[in-house]
Each structure stands twice: as structure tokens, then as C-alpha cells.
PABA-319635 format. One line per 10 residues: their letters; for each residue y, z, x of C-alpha. Coordinates in Angstrom, 1 decimal, decimal comma, m for minus. Each point is the difference from the previous one (the first is absolute). Layout:
BEGIN
a> Y/Z/X | ...
REM end
This chain:
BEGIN
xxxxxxxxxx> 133,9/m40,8/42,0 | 2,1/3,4/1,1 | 0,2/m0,3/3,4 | m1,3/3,7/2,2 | 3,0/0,1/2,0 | m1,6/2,1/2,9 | m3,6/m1,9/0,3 | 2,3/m3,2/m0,2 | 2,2/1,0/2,9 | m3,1/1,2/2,3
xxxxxxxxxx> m1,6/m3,4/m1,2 | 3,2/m2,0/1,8 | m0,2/2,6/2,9 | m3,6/m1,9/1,0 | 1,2/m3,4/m0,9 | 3,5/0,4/1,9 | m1,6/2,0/2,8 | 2,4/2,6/m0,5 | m1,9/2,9/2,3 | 0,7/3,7/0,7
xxxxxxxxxx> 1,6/m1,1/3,2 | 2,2/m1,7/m2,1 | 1,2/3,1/m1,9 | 0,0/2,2/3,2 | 2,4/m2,5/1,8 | 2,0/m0,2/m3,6 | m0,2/3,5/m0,6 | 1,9/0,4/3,9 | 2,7/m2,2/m0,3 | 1,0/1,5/m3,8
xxxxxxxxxx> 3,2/1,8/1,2 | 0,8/m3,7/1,4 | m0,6/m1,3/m3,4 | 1,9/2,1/m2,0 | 3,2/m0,8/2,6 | m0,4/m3,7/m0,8 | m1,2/0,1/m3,6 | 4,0/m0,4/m1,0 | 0,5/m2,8/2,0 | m3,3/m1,5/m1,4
xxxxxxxxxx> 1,3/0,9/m3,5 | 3,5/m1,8/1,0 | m1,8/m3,8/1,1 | m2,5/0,5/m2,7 | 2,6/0,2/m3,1 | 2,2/m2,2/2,0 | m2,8/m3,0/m0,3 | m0,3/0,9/m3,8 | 3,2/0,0/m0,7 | 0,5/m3,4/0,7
xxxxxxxxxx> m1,9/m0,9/m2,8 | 1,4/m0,4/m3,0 | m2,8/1,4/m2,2 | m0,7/2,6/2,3 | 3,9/1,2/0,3 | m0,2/0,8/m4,0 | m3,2/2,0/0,3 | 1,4/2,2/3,0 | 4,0/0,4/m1,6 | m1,3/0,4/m3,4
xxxxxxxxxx> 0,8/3,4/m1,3 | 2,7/2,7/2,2 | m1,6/1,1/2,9 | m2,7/m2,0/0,1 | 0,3/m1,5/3,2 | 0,2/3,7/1,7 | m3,1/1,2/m1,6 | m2,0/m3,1/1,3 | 1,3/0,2/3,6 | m0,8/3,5/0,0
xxxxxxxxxx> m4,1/m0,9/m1,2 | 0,3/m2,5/2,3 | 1,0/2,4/3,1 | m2,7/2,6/m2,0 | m3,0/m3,2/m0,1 | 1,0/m1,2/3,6 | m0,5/3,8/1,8 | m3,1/0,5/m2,5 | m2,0/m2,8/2,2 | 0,5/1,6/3,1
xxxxxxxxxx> m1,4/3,3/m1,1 | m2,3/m0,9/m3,0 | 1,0/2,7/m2,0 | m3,4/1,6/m0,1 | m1,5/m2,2/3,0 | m0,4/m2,5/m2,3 | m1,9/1,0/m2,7 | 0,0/0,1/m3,7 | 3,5/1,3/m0,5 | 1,2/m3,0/2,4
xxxxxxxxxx> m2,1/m2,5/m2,1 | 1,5/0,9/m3,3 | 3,7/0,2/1,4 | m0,8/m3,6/1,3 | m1,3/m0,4/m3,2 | 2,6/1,3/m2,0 | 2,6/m1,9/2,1 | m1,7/m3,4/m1,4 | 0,3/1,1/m3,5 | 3,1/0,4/0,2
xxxxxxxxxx> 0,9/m3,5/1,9 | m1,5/m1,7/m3,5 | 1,7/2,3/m2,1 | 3,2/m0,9/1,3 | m0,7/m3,3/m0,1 | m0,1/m0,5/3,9 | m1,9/m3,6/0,6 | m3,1/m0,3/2,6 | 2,6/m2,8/1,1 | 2,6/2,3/0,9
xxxxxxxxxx> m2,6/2,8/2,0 | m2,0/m1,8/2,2 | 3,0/m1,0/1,6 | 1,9/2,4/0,1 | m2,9/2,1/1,7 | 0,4/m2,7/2,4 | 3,6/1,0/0,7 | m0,8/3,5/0,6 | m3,3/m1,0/2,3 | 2,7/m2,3/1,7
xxxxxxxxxx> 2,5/2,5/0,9 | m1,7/2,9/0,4 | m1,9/m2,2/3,0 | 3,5/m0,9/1,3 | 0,8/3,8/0,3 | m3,4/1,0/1,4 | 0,4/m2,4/2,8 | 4,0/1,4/0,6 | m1,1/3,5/m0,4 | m2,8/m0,6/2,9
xxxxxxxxxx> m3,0/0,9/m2,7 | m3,4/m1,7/0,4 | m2,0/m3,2/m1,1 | m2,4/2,2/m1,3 | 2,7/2,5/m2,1 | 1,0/m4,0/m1,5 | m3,5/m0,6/m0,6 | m0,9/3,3/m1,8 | 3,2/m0,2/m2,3 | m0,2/m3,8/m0,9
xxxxxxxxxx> m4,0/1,6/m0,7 | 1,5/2,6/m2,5 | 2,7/m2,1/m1,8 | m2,7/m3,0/m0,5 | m1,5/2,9/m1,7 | 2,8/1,1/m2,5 | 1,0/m3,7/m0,4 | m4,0/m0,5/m1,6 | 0,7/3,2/m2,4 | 2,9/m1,6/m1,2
xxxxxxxxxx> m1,2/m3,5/m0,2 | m3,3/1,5/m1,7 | 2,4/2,0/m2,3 | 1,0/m3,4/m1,7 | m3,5/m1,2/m0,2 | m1,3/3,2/m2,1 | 3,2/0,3/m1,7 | m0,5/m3,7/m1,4 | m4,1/0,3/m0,5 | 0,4/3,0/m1,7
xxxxxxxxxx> 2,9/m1,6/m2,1 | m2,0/m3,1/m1,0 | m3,7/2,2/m1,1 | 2,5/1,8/m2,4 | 1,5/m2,6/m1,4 | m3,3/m2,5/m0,4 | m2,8/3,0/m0,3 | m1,9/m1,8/2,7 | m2,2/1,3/2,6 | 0,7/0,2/3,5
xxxxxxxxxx> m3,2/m2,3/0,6 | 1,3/m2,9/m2,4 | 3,7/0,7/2,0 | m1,1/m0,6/3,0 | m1,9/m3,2/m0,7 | 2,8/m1,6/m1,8 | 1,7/0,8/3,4 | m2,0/m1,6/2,3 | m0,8/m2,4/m2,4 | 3,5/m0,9/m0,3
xxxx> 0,9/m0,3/3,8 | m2,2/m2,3/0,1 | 2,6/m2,5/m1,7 | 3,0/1,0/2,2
REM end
């Protein structure tokens, strides 16, 4: 079940109708996202902070904090210019940045909303800033995107986890799966 990080993202591309104007009007308006990226970082640590789970993950360990505003500012810029137009070394820092989320024991709980936050504000400051509907629509596009890497991240983390551990096969998995929903 390894996931292909860069046929994975140009799979959610078509789905999420993320389109080369997309990355063209992104791509423009990149200077105006690395100006705002700390402010982003600011609301978006500000939400999980109010958690108590969430505080302990960000404060544990000196400096922590720092370091993850400074990914954040890094992740936030890295959607407005795609790294490499948003191809396979975007993928597998999107990717990457999901692994981690389950190594440090982030919960889906806690990221889907906090996406939210930043989707939220960064809408607010679009519209004070005088940027367009479709810059909104294009960004809310691209972080839908990262927001499925990380979400899958959990999901291939755990799968993998449980083959290991019972020897299964992927087939067998994934009937017990749906088999299982179907009580729920």
C-alpha cells in the first residue's frame, strides 16, 4: 500500500480541478504569499494552541515551536510557487509533511480544522488586501490538496501498520474494511 506521492498528487489535481491556470495565478501572487505566510503561521498555531493536546505536541522540546512556525511560513509560500510547478518534488514534500503529522502524533481531528483556520483567514486577508475570488479559489484548490496528503498519510501509515502486524493481504484488509462499515 506505499502510496506514489507524485501520481497521487496529479491524481487530486483532476479530482479537485486544480488547473494550470491555477498554478499561473498562484505562481503570481507568491511574493504576496510569503508577506502573509507569518501572519498565516500566527492564527494557525494560535487555534492549536488552544488545545490542550495540541499545546504539548507544539511546546514539547526547546525550540520547538520556532522550528514549526518557520515550516509553516516555508509550506505556506511553497503553495504559491509549487516548488517545481508542482511536480514530484512538491508531492513528496506534501508527502513527507504527512508523515511527519502521524509521527508526532498530530490527530486527523486536530488538521482538518485547523486547515480550516488558515482557509479562513487567509480569505479574510485576500479580501482586505483587494486579491481576487479566483486567487481564493485556486489556494483553497491547493490546500485541499496538501490537507488529502496528510489525511492519506494516516491511512497508509495505519494499513501498512496492521499487514505487518497480522501478515494479511491488502485484498483480505480491505474487505474486512468495508465489511466492517457496514456495522457503523
Amino acid at each position: 500500500m506505499a502510496l506514489e506521492a507524485y501520481p497521487f498528487l496529479l491524481t487530486l489535481e483532476k479530482r479537485i480541478g486544480f488547473t494550470d491556470e491555477d498554478k499561473n495565478l498562484l505562481n503570481s501572487e507568491a511574493d504576496w504569499g510569503l508577506k502573509v505566510a507569518p501572519d498565516m503561521a500566527e492564527y494557525f498555531y494560535a487555534y492549536l494552541g488552544r488545545d490542550e493536546e495540541m499545546n504539548k505536541i507544539l511546546y514539547d522540546g526547546e525550540g520547538r515551536i520556532h522550528r514549526l512556525r518557520e515550516t509553516f511560513i516555508l509550506w505556506f509560500h511553497e503553495m504559491f510557487t509549487g516548488m517545481d510547478n508542482w511536480g514530484s518534488e512538491y508531492a513528496d514534500r506534501r508527502w513527507k509533511i504527512g508523515l511527519v503529522h502521524v509521527r508526532l502524533g498530530i490527530a486527523p481531528q486536530h488538521v482538518v480544522p485547523a486547515m480550516a483556520t488558515v482557509v479562513h483567514e487567509v480569505g479574510k486577508r485576500l479580501q482586505n488586501d483587494g486579491k481576487s475570488e479566483a486567487l481564493k479559489d485556486s489556494l483553497g484548490r491547493i490546500c485541499m490538496i496538501d490537507l488529502t496528503f496528510i489525511e492519506q498519510a494516516y491511512i497508509e501509515v495505519s494499513s501498512a501498520a496492521v499487514l505487518q502486524e497480522t501478515g494479511w493481504t491488502e485484498g483480505l484488509f480491505k474487505r474486512l474494511i468495508a465489511t466492517g462499515a457496514k456495522f457503523l
